[in-house]
C-alpha positions in Angstrom: 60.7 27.5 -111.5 58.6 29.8 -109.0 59.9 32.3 -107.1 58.4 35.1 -104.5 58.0 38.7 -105.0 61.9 39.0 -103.6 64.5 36.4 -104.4 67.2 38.9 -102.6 69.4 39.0 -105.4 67.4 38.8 -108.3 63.5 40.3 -108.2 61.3 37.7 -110.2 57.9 39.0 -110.4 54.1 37.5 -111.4 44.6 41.1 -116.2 42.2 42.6 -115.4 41.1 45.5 -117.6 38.4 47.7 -116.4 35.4 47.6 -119.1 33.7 50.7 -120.0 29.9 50.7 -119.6 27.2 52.2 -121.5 25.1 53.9 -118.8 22.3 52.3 -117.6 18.7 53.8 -118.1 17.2 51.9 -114.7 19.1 52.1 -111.6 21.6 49.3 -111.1 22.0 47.7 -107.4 24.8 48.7 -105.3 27.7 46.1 -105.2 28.0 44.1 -102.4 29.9 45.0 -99.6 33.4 43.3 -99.2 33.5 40.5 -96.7 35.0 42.0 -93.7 38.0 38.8 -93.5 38.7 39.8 -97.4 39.1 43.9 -96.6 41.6 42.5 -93.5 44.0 40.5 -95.5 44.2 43.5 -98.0 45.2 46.0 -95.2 47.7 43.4 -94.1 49.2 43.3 -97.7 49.0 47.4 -97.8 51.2 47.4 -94.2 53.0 44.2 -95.3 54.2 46.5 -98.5 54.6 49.7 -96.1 57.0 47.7 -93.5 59.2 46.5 -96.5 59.8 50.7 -97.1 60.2 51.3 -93.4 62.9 48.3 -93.2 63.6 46.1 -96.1 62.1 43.7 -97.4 63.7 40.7 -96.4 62.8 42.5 -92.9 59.1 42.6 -94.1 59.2 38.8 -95.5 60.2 37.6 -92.2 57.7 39.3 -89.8 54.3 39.1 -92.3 55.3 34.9 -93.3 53.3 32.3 -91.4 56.4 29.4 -89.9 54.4 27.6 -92.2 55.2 29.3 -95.6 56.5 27.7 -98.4 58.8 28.9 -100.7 59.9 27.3 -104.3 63.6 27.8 -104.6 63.3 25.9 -107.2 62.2 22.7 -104.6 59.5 23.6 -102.1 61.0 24.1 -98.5 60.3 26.3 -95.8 60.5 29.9 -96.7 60.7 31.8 -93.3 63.7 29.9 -92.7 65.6 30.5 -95.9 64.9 34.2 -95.7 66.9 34.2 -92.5 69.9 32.6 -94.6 69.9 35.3 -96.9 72.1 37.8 -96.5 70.6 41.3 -96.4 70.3 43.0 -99.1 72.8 45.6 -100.4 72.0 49.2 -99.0 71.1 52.1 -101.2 68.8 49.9 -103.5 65.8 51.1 -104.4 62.9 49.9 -102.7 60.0 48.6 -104.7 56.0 48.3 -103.7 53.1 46.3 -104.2 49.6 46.5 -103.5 46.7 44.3 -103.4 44.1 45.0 -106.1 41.7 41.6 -106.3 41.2 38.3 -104.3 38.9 36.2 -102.2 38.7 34.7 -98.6 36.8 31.9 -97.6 33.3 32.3 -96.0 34.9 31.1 -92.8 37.2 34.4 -93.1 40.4 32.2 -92.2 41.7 31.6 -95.9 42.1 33.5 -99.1 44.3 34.7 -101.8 45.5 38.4 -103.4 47.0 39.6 -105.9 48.2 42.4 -107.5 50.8 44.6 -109.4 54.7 45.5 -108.6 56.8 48.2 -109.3 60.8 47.5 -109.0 62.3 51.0 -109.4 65.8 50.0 -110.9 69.4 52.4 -110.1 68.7 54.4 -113.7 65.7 55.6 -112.8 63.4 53.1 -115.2 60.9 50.7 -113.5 60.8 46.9 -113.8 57.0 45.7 -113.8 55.7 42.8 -112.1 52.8 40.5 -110.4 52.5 39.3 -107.3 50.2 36.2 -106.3 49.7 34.8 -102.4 47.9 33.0 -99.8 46.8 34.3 -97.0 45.8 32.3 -94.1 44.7 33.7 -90.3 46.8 32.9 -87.5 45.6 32.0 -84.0 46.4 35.8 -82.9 43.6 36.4 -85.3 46.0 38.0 -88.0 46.8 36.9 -91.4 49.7 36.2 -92.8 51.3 34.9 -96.3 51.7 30.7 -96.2 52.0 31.2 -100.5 54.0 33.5 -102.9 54.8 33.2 -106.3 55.2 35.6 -108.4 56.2 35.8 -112.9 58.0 37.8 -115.3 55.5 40.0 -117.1 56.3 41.5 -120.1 54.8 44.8 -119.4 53.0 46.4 -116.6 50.4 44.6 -115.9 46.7 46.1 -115.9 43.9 46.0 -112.7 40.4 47.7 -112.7 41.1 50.8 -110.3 40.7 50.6 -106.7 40.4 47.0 -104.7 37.3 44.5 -106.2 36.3 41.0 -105.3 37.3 38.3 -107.6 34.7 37.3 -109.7 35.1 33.1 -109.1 33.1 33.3 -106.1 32.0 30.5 -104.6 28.3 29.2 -105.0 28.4 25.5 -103.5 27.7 24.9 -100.0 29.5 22.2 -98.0 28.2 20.3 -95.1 31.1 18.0 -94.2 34.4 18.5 -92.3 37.2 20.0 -93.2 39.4 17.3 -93.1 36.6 15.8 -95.6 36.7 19.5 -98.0 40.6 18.8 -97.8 40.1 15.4 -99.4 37.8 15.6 -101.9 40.1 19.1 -102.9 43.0 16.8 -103.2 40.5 14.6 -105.4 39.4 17.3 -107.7 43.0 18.1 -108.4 44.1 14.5 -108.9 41.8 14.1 -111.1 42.3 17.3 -113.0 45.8 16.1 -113.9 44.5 12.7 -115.3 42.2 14.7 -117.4 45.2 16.7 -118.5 47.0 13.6 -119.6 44.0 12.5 -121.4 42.8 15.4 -123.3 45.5 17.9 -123.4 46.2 20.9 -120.6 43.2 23.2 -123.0 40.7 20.7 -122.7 41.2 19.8 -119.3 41.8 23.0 -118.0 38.2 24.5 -120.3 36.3 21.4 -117.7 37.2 22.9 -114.3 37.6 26.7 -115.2 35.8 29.5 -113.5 34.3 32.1 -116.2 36.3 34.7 -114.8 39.5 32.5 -114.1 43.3 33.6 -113.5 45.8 32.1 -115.5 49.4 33.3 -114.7 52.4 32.4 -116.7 56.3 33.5 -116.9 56.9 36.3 -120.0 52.9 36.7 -120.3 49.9 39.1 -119.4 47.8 37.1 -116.9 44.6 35.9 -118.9 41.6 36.7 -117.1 38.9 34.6 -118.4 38.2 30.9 -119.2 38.2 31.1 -122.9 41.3 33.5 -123.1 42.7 30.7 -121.1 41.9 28.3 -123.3 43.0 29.9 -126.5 46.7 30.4 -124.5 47.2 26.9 -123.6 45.6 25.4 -127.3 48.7 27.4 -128.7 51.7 27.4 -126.0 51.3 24.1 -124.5 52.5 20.9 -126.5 52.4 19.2 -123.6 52.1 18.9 -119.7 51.8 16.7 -116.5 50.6 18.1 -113.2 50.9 16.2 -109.7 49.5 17.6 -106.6 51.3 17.5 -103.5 49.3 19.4 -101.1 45.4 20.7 -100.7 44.5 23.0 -97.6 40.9 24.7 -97.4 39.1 27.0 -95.3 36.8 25.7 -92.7 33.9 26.5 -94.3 35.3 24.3 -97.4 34.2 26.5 -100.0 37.6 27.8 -101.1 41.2 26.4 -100.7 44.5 25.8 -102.6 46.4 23.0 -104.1 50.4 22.9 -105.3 52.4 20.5 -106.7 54.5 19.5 -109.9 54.2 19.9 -113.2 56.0 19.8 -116.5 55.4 22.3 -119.5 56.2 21.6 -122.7 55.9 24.2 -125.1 55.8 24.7 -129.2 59.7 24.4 -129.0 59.4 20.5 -127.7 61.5 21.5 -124.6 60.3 20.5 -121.0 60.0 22.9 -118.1 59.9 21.3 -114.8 58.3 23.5 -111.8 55.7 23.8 -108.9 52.6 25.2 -109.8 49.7 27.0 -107.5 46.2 26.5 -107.5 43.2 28.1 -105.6 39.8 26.7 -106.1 35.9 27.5 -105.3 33.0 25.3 -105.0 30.7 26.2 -107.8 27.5 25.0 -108.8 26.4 21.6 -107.1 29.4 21.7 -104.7 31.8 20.9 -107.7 35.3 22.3 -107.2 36.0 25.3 -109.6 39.7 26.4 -110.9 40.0 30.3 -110.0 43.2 31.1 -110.4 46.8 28.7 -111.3 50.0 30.1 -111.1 52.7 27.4 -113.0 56.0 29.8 -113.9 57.2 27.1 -115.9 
């Protein structure tokens, strides 16, 4: 079962280590500026996080959620609307804070993802860690706001390189046909990423479509931030699993977009977790879709 960054009544939260260098001898090229869509959607999350201080955050969920948005509670359904239901939260609790510390947006600038870590200050005075992961899509106002957030139970506070950085699955395909056309052949990709899942296991098929520098996000885990740490995770925690996508969006330059859907986990213990899982994909090499990050809480 998903969940947001805020569930009200209970918090449910969802690694990137910085590497030390030797230093160079020659002069190394100065990184590439961010894309100015990408530095926009992380100033949104920074305020988004601010306005759930200066109100609450069932406040802040309300104003910085598309009408779109889509919530998993545990069955997809519109999320705007059931944070209206909820009843507010009790006063006196402590607030907690977020902050965006990778992603990517689309080379159209109206679609992209963040994520980053969370800090739930509990009533004692200890602090409960999480991980936050959503989609960001720009409004016809020109703002952004969240249409995806899921979130995971880490077991420890999880680690970022310092400071904001781009996501390393970038993409590197161009695509020359409609969106509605990048939309479909996403759908595709993932459609057939689950057949290969049934056919060769969730390591092997998940090794295929993998970005080098790949999220993988699971409940009670560290992310794992590359494709063979991926790998390695799912050879030894997944017995099993089934995966059926429901919906694929992508910008309109149809280099980047998302994908969610079922699936079914079964680990080492034999015992079958049902849930909605989150994907965001690049085009890579050849105009090939590429996995860059999947979120299954299962």
């Amino acid at each position: 079962m998903s969940a947001s960054r805020f569930v009200f009544a209970v918090f449910i939260s969802v690694t990137c280590v910085p590497s030390s260098l030797a230093e160079q001898a020659t002069p190394q090229a100065a990184p590439s500026p961010l894309p100015a869509a990408l530095v926009a959607m992380a100033e949104t999350e920074r305020a988004f996080s601010r306005r759930a201080s200066e109100t609450t955050p069932r406040e802040a969920f309300i104003e910085f959620f598309a009408d779109e948005s889509v919530s998993f509670q545990p069955e997809p359904g519109p999320a705007r609307e059931r944070l209206r239901k909820q009843p507010p939260p009790k006063p006196g609790l402590p607030a907690f804070q977020w902050e965006p510390r990778t992603g990517d947006v689309a080379a159209s600038g109206d679609l992209g993802y963040l994520t980053g870590p969370v800090r739930y200050p509990q009533p004692d005075g200890s602090v409960r860690h999480g991980c936050y992961f959503s989609v960001w899509k720009k409004q016809p106002d020109g703002t952004f706001k969240v249409i995806l957030d899921v979130g995971l139970q880490p077991p420890s506070e999880v680690p970022f390189a310092p400071g904001f950085v781009r996501a390393p699955g970038q993409a590197t395909g161009a695509w020359r046909g409609s969106r509605a056309q990048a939309e479909q052949s996403l759908l595709d990709a993932d459609k057939a990423f689950s057949a290969a899942i049934a056919d060769k296991g969730a390591a092997g098929a998940f090794g295929s479509v993998l970005h080098a520098g790949a999220r993988l996000h699971r409940n009670g885990f560290l992310p794992l931030t590359s494709r063979d740490a991926a790998v390695a995770w799912l050879q030894s925690h997944v017995k099993a699993m089934t995966s059926e996508p429901l919906k694929s969006e992508t910008g309109a330059a149809g280099d980047l977009g998302y994908t969610w859907g079922k699936a079914v986990v079964t680990g080492p213990d034999g015992a079958p977790k049902p849930g909605y899982y989150v994907r965001v994909w690049t085009r890579g090499e050849g105009g090939r879709w590429q996995l860059v990050a999947d979120i299954t809480p299962a």
